[in-house]
GUDOTOR-635395 format. One record per atom (N, C-alpha, C, CB): x, y, z; atom name; residue number from 1; residue in three letters. Coordinates in Angstrom, 1 decimal. Glycine has a CB too. Layout:
# residues N
      c1      c2      c3  atom   nr  rest
       X       Y       Z    CA  NUM   ALA
...
This chain:
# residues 74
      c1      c2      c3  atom   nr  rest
    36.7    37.4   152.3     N    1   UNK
    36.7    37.4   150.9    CA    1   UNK
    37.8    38.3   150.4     C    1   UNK
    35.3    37.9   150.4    CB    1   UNK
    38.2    38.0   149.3     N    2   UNK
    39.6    38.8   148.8    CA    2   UNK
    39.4    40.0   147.9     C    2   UNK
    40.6    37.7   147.8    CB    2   UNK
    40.1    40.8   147.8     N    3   UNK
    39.6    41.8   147.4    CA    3   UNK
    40.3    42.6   145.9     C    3   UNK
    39.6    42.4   148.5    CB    3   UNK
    39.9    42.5   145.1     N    4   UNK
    41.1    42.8   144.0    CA    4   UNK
    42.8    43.2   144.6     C    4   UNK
    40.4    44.3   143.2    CB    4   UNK
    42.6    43.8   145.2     N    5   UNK
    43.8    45.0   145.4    CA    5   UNK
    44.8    43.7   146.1     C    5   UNK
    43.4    46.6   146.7    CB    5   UNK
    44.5    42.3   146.6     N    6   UNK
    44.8    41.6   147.3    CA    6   UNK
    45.9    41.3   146.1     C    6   UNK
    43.8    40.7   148.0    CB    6   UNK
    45.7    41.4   144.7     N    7   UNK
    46.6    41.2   144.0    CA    7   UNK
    48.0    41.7   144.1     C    7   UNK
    46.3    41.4   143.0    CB    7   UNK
    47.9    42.8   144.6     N    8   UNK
    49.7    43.5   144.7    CA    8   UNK
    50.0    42.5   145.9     C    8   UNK
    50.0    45.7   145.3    CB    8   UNK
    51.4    42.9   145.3     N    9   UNK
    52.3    41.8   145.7    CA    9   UNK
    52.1    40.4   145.0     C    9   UNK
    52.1    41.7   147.3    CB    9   UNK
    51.0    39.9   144.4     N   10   UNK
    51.3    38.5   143.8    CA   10   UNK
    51.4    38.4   142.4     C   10   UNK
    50.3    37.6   144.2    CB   10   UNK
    51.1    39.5   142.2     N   11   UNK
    51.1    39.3   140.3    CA   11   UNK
    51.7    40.9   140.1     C   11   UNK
    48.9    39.0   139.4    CB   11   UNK
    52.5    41.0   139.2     N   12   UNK
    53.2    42.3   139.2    CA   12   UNK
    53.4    42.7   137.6     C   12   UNK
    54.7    42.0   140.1    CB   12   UNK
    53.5    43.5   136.9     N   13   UNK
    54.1    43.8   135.7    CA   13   UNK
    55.6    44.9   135.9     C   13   UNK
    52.7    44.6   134.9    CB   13   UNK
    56.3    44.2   134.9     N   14   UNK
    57.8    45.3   135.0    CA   14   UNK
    58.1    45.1   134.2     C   14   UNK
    59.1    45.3   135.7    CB   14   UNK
    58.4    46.4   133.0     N   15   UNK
    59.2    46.7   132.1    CA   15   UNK
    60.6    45.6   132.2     C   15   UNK
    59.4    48.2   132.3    CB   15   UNK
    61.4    45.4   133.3     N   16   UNK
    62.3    45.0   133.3    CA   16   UNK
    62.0    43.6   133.3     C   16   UNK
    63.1    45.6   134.1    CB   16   UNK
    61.4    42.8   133.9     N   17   UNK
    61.3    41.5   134.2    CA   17   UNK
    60.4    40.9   132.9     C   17   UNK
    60.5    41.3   135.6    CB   17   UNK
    60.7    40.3   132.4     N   18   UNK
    59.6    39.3   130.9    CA   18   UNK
    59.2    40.4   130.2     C   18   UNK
    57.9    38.2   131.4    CB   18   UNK
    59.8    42.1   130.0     N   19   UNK
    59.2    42.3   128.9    CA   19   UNK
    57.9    43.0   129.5     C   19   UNK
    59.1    41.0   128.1    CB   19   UNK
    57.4    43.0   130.9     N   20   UNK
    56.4    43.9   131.4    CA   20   UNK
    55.1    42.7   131.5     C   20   UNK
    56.2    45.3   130.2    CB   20   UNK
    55.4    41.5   130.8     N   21   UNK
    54.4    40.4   131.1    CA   21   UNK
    53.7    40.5   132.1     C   21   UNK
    54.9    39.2   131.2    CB   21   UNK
    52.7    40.3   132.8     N   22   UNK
    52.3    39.9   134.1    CA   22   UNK
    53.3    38.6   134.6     C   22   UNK
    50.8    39.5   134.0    CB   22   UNK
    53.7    38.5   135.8     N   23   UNK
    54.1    37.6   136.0    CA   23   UNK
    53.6    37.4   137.6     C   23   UNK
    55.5    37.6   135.6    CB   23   UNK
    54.2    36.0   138.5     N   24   UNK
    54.3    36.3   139.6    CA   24   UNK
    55.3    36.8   140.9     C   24   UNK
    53.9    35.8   139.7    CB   24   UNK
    54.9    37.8   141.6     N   25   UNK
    55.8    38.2   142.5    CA   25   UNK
    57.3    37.0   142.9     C   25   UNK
    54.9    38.5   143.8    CB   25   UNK
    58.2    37.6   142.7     N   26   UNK
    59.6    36.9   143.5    CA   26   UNK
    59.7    36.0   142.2     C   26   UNK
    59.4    36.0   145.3    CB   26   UNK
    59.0    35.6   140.7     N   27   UNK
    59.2    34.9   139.8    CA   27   UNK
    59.6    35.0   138.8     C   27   UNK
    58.5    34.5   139.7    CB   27   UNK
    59.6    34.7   137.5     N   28   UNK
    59.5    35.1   136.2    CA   28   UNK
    58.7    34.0   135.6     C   28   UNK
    60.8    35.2   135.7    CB   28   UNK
    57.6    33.5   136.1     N   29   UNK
    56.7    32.9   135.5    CA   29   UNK
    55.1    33.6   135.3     C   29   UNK
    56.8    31.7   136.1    CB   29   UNK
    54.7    33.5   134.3     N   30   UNK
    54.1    34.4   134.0    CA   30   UNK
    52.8    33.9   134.3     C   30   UNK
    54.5    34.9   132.7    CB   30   UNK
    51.9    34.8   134.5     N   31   UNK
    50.7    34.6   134.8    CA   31   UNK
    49.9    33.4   133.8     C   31   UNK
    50.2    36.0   134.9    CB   31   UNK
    50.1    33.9   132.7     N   32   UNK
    49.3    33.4   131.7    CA   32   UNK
    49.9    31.5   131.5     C   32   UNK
    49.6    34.6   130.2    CB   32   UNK
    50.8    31.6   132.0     N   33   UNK
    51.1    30.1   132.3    CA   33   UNK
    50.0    28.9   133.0     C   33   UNK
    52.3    30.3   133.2    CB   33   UNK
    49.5    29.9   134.6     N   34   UNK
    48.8    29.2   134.8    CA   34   UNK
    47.4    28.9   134.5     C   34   UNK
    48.9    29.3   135.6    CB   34   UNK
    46.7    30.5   133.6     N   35   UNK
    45.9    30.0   132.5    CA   35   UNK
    45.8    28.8   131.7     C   35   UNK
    46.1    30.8   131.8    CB   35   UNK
    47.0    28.7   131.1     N   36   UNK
    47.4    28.0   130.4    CA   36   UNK
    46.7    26.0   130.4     C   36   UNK
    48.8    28.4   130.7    CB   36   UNK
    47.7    26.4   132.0     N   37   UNK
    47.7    25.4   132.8    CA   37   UNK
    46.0    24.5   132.7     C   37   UNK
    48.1    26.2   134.3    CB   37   UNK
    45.7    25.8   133.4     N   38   UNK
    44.0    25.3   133.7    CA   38   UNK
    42.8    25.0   132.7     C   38   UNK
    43.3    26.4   134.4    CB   38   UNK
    43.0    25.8   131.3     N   39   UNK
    42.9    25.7   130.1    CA   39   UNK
    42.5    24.3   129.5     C   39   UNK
    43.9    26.1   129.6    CB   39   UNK
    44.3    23.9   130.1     N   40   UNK
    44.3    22.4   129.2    CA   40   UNK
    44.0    21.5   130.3     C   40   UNK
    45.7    21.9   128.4    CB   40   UNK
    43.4    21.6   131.5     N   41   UNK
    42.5    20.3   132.0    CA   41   UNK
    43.7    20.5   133.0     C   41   UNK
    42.1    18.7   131.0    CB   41   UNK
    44.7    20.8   133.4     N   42   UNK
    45.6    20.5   134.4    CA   42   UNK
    45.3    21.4   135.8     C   42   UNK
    47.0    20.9   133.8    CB   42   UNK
    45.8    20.5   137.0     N   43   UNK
    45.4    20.7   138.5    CA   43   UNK
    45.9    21.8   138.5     C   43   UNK
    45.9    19.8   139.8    CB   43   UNK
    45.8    22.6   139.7     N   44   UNK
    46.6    23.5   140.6    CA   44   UNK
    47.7    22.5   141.0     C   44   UNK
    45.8    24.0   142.0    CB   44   UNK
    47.8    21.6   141.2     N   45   UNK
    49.2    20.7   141.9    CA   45   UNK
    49.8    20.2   140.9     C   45   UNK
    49.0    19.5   142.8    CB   45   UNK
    48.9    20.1   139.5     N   46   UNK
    50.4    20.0   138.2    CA   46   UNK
    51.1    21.3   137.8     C   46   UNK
    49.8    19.6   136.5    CB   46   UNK
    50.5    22.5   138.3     N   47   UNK
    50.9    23.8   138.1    CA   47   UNK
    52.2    23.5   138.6     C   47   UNK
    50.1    25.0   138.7    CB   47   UNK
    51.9    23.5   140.4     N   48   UNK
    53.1    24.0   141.6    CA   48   UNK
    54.1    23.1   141.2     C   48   UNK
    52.7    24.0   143.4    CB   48   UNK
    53.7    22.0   141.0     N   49   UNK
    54.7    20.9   140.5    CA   49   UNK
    55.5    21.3   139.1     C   49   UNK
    53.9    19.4   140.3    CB   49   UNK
    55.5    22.3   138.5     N   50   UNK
    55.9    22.9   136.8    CA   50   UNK
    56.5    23.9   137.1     C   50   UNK
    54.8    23.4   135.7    CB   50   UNK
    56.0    24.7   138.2     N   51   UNK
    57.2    25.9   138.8    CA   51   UNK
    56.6    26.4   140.5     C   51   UNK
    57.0    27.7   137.6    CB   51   UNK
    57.5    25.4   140.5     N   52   UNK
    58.3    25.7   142.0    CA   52   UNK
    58.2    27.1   142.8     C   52   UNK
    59.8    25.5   141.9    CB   52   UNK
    58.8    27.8   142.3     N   53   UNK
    58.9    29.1   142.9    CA   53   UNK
    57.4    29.9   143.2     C   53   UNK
    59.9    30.1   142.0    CB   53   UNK
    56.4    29.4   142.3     N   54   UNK
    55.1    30.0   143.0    CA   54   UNK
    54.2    29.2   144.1     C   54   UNK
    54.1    30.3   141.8    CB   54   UNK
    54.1    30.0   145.0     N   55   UNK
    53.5    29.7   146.1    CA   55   UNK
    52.1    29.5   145.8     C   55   UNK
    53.8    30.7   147.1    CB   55   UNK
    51.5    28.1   146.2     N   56   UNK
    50.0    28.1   146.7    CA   56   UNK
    49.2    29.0   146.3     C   56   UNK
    50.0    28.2   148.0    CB   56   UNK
    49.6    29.9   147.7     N   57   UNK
    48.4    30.9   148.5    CA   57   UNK
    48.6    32.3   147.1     C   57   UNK
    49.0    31.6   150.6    CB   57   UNK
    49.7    32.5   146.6     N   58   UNK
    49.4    33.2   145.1    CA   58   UNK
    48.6    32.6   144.0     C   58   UNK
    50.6    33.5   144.4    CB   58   UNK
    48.5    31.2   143.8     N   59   UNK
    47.0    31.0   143.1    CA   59   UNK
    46.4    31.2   143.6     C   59   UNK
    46.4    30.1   142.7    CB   59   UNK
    45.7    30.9   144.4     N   60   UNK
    44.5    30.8   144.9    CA   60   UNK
    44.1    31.9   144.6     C   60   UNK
    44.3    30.4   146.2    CB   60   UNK
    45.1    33.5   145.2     N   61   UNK
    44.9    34.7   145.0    CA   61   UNK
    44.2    35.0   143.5     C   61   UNK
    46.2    35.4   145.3    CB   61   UNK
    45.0    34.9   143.0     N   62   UNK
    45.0    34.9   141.6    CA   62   UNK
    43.4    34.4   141.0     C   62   UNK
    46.2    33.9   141.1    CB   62   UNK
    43.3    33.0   141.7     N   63   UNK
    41.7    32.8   141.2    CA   63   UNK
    40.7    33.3   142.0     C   63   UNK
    41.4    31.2   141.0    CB   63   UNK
    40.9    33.6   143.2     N   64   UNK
    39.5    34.4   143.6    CA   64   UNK
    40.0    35.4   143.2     C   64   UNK
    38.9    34.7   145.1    CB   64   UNK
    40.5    36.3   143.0     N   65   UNK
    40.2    37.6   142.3    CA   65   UNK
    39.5    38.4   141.1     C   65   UNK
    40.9    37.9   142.2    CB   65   UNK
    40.4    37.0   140.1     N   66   UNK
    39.4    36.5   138.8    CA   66   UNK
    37.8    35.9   138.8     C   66   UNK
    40.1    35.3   138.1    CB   66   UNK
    37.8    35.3   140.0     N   67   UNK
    36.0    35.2   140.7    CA   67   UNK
    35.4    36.2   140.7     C   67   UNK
    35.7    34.9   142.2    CB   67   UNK
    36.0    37.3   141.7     N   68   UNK
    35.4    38.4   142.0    CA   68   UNK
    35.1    39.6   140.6     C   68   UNK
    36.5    39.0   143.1    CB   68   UNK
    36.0    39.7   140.1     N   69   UNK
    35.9    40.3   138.6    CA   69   UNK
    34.9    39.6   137.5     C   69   UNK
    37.4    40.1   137.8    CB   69   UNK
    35.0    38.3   137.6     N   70   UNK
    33.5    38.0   136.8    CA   70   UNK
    31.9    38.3   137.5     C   70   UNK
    33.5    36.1   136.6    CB   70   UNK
    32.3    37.6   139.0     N   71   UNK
    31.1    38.2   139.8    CA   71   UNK
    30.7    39.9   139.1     C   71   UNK
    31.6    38.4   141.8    CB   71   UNK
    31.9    40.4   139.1     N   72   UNK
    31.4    42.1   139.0    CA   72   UNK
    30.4    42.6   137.6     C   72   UNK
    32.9    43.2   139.0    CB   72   UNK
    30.7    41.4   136.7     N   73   UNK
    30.6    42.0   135.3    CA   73   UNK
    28.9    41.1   135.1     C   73   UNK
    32.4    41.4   133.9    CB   73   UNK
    28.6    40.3   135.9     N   74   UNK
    27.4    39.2   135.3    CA   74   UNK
    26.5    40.4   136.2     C   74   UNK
    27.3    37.0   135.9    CB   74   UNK
């Protein structure tokens, strides 16, 4: 099971990159994109297919961790 902290390295904030956005590691696409994504009814594979440069295995990260964080709060 993943563990919050599993986020470093995939999701990063910098002053220098977007303005301090969240984005993801090695990217400039921002996290909230794939919110976005999922929001409006779209796959994980319409995501990776919209930006390339994020890997897979960093969603996935991304959404169990957001699992784990709701688990914590119910």
């Amino acid at each position: 099971m993943k563990k919050l902290s599993d986020l470093k390295g995939v999701v990063h904030s910098d002053p220098e990159i977007m303005g301090g956005t969240p984005v993801f590691v090695g990217t400039r696409v921002p996290l909230q994109n794939l919110i976005d994504y999922l929001e409006d009814g779209e796959s994980i594979e319409d995501f990776l297919d919209g930006f390339p440069s994020v890997k897979r295995a960093q969603v996935i990260t991304v959404i169990e961790a957001a699992k784990l964080k709701m688990l914590e709060t119910v």
